[in-house]
N, C-alpha and C positions, 0 to 999 in steps of 0.2 A: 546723433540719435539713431537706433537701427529703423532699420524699412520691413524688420520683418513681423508687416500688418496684416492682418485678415479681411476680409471684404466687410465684417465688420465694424471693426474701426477704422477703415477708412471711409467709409458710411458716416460715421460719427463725423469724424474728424470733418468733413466735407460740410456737414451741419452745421459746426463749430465757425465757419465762417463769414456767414454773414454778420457785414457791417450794419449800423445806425439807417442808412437808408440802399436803396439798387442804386446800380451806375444808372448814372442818366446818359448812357450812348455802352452800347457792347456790342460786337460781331453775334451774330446768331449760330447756332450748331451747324454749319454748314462744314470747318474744318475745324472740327472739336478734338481732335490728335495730332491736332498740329499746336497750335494755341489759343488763347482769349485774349481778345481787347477790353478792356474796360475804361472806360472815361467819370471818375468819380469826384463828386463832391458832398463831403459831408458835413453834419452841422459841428457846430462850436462844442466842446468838452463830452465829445464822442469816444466812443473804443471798441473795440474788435480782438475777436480771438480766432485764431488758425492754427492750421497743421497739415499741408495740405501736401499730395503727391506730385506735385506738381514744380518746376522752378518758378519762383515770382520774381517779378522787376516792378520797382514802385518810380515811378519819376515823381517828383513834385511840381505841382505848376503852377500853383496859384501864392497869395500871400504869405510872408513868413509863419511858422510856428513850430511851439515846443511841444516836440515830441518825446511823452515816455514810454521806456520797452523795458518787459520783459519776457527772456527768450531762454529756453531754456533754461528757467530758472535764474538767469542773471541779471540785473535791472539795470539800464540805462536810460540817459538822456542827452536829446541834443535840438538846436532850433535849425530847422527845416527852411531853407530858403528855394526861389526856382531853380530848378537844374539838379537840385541834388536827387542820388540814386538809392534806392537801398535795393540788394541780392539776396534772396535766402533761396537754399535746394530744397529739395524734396522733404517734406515731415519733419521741418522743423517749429517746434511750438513756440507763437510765441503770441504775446498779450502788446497790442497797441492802445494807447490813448492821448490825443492833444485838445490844446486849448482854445481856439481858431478854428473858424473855418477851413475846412481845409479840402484842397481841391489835389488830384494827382492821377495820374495815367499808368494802372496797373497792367502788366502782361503776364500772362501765366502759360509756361512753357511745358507742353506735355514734354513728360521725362523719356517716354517712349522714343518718341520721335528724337528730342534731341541726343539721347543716348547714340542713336543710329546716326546719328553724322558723324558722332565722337569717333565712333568705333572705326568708321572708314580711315582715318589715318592713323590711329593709334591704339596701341590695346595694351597698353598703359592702365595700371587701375589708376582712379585720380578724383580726388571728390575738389565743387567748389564752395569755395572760404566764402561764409556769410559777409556780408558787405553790409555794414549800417549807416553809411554817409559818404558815399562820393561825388567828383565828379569825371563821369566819362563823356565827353564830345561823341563820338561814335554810337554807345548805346543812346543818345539823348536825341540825337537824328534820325537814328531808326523807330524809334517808339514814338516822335511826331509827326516821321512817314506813315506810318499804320494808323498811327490816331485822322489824319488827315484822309487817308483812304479809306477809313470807318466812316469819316460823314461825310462823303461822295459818294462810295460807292455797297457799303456795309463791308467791305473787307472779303469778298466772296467769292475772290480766282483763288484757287487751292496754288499754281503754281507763283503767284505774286509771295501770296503765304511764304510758302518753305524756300523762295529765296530772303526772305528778310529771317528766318529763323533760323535758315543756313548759316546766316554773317552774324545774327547774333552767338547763335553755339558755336561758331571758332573764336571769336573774339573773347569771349567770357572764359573757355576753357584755355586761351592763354594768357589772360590780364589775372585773372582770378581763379586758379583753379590751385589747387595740394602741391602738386607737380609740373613747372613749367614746361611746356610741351614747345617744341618745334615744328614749327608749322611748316609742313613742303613750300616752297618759294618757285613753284612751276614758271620757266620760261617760254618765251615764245605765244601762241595762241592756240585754239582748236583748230585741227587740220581743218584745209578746204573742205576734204570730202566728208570729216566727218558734221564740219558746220552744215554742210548744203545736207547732208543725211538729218540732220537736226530739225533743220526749217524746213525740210520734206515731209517731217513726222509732224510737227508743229502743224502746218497748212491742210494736213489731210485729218485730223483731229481737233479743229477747231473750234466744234459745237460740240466737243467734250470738256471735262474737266480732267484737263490731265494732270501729270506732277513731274517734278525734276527725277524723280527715280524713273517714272516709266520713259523719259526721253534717252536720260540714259543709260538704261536698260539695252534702248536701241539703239543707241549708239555705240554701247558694249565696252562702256568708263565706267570709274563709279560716280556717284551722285556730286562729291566733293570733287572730284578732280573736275569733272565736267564745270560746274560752275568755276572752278581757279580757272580754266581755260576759258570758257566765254566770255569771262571778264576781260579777258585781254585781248581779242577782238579790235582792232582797230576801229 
């Protein structure tokens, strides 16, 4: 579907989505370009319409049900058990309704943001492939890490944020995107001096909110490398 919307119909479109009832649990605007959590349960033979600029991730959590879609125009159906995922990008339309109760943990990926991790390793054009039923271990972890960080803590460190949105944008752009991508395989760790530069920046910023770009910024990586490196950190 193209993107090229105006403010407003993405105005609209943005109206177009509310569900049957609000999430009963969501992160508050605190990092609203980075993503949203939603913790949803809605009633039995409900339905929903979107179009949203945003990437969505739906995990399902609760009891089985059947689910029907149409998405652009094409109608399916399929029954919904725990664990399963569905992917859609940016502005695409599409009509939900099932029969059950149905309970599931939405994320909604600002495009902005995740564009900008993409671009650091690759400039590659590359759209991803709507997903109506999977199952991924990797995204199904990350999205009960955040749902779990949403009722402790409301989800409200910006740098907590964009490293779980960081691992979700590589991972999505190579499981499921147009074009598979090579993801750098960086060996070794982040140097000494630039780790000890890291947690110097870190410790004297600590009643701020800072983010993984401004660390490494200072540190003089990019965002993405910097994380592949920290992670390997002994």
């Amino acid at each position: 579907m193209s993107q090229n919307f105006n403010q407003n119909d993405e105005n609209k479109y943005i109206a177009m989505q509310t569900p049957p009832r609000s999430p009963i649990l969501h992160n508050q605007d605190i990092i609203p370009d980075i993503l949203r959590v939603e913790h949803h349960y809605q009633p039995a033979n409900g339905a929903s319409e979107c179009c949203l600029p945003s990437y969505l991730l739906s995990i399902h959590l609760g009891q089985p049900i059947k689910l029907q879609r149409k998405i652009d125009g094409r109608r399916s159906s399929d029954c919904l058990v725990e664990g399963d995922i569905m992917i859609s990008p940016p502005y695409l339309r599409r009509k939900l309704s099932w029969d059950s109760h149905a309970e599931f943990l939405l994320l909604r990926l600002e495009s902005k943001f995740f564009s900008s991790v993409i671009y650091q390793f690759t400039d590659l054009e590359c759209q991803i492939t709507p997903q109506l039923k999977l199952h991924d271990p990797l995204i199904q972890h990350i999205g009960l890490t955040l749902k779990s960080e949403l009722e402790i803590n409301g989800l409200c460190n910006r740098l907590y944020a964009e490293s779980m949105m960081n691992a979700l944008a590589v991972h999505i752009l190579h499981r499921y995107s147009s074009k598979k991508q090579e993801i750098p395989d960086y060996s070794g760790g982040l140097p000494n001096h630039q780790l000890q530069k890291s947690i110097d920046y870190i410790q004297s910023h600590l009643s701020e909110d800072i983010s993984l770009e401004d660390i490494a910024e200072y540190v003089g990586i990019s965002q993405y490398y910097f994380v592949r490196l920290f992670k390997r950190i002994p």
